[in-house]
C-alpha positions as CSV (number, residue, x, y, z in Angstrom):
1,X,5.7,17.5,35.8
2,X,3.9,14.1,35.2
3,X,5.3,12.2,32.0
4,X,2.1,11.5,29.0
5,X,2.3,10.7,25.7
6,X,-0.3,9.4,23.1
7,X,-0.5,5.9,22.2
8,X,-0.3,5.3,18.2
9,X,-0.9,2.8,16.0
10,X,1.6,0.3,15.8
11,X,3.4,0.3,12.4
12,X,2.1,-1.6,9.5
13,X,4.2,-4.8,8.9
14,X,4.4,-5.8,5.3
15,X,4.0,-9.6,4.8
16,X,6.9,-11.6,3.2
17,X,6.6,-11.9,0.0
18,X,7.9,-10.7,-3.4
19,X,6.9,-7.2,-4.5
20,X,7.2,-4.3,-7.3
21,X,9.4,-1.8,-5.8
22,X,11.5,1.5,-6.3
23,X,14.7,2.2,-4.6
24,X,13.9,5.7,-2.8
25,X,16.8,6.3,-0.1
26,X,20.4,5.4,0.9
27,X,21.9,6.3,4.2
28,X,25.0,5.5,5.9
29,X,24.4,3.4,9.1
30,X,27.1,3.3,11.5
31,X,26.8,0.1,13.3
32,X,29.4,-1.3,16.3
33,X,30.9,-3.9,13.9
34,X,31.0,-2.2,11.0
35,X,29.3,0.9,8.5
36,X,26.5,-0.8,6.6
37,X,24.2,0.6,3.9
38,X,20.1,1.2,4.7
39,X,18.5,1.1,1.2
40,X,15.1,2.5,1.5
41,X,12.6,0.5,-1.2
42,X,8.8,2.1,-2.2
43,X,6.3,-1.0,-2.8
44,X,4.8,0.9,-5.9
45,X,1.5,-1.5,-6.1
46,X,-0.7,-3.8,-5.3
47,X,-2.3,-3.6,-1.2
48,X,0.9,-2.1,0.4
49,X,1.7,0.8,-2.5
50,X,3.1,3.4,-0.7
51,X,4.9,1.2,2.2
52,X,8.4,1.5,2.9
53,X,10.7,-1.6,3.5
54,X,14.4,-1.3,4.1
55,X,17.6,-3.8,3.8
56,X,20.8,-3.5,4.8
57,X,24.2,-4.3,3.4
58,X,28.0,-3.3,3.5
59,X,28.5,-0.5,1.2
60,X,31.0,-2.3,-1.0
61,X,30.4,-2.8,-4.3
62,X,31.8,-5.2,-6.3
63,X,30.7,-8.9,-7.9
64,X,31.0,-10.8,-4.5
65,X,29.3,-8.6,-2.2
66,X,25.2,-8.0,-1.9
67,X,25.3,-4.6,-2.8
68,X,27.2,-5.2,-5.9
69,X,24.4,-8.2,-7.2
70,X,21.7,-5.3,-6.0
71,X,23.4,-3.0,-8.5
72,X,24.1,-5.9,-11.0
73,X,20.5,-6.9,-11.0
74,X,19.0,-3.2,-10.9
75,X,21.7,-1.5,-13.1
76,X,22.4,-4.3,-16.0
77,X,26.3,-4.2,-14.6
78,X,28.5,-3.2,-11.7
79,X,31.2,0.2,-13.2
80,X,34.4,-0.9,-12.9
81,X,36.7,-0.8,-9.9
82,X,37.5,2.6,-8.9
83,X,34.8,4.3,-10.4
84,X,32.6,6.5,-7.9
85,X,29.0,5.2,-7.1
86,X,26.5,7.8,-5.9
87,X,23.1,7.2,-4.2
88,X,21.8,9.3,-7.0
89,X,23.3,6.7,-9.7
90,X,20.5,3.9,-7.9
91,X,18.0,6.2,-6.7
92,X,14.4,6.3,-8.8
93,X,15.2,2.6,-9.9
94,X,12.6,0.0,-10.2
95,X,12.9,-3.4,-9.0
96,X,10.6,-6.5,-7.4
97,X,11.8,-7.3,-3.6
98,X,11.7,-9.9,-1.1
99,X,10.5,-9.0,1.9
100,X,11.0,-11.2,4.8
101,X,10.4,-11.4,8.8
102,X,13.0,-10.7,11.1
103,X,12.0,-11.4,15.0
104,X,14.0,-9.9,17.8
105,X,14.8,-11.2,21.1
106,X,11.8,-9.1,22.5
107,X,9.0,-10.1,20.1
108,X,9.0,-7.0,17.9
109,X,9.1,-8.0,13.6
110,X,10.9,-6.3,11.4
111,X,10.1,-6.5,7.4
112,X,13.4,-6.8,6.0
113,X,14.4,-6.8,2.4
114,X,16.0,-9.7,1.8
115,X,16.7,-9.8,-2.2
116,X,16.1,-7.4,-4.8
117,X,15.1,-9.3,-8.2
118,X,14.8,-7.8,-11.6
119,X,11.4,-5.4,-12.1
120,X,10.6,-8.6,-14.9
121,X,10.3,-11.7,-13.5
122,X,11.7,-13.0,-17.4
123,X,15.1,-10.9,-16.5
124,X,15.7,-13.4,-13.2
125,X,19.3,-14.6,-13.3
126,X,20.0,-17.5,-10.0
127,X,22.3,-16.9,-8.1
């Protein structure tokens, strides 16, 4: 039997930039190097409301890793060591993002979230 398939649109591409967000979805991602986290972000407004961006991290939390400044900046504070974190704990939280570009070797972009900031640009601590 002869192979077909329909063509689709490509997928929309969110432009880099900062935007207001929700954290929708963790999932483990098993990777050759190493398990990493994918956090799933909502954009809740503005021209892309409704797109999906995604970053990745290591899914250890504490005050030097990226995950652990995610949670510090979303949550107010990272729980103490040895205290169980559940998606459920970050999931339905708003926050701004950074989206930027990665490119890959064969031309296809990827919107990446880069940094999560406070949902109030007044609550921005520098890193």
């Amino acid at each position: 039997m002869e192979w077909k398939t329909t063509v689709q649109e490509a997928p929309l591409i969110v432009p880099e930039g900062t935007y207001n967000a929700v954290l929708t979805s963790i999932e483990q991602e098993n990777t050759e190097v190493r398990p990493l986290v994918k956090i799933g972000f909502t954009i809740i407004e503005g021209t892309y409301e409704g797109q999906n961006v995604f970053g990745l991290c290591s899914g250890i939390i504490n005050s030097m890793s990226k995950l652990g400044n995610w949670m510090k900046i979303m949550k107010g504070d990272i729980p103490p060591a040895g205290e169980e974190v559940k998606a459920s704990d970050l999931i339905g939280t708003e926050c701004r993002i950074i989206v930027t570009h990665t490119k890959k070797k064969n031309g296809s972009i990827f919107a990446n979230v880069d940094e999560v900031l406070s949902p109030s640009p007044q609550n921005d601590v520098p890193f």
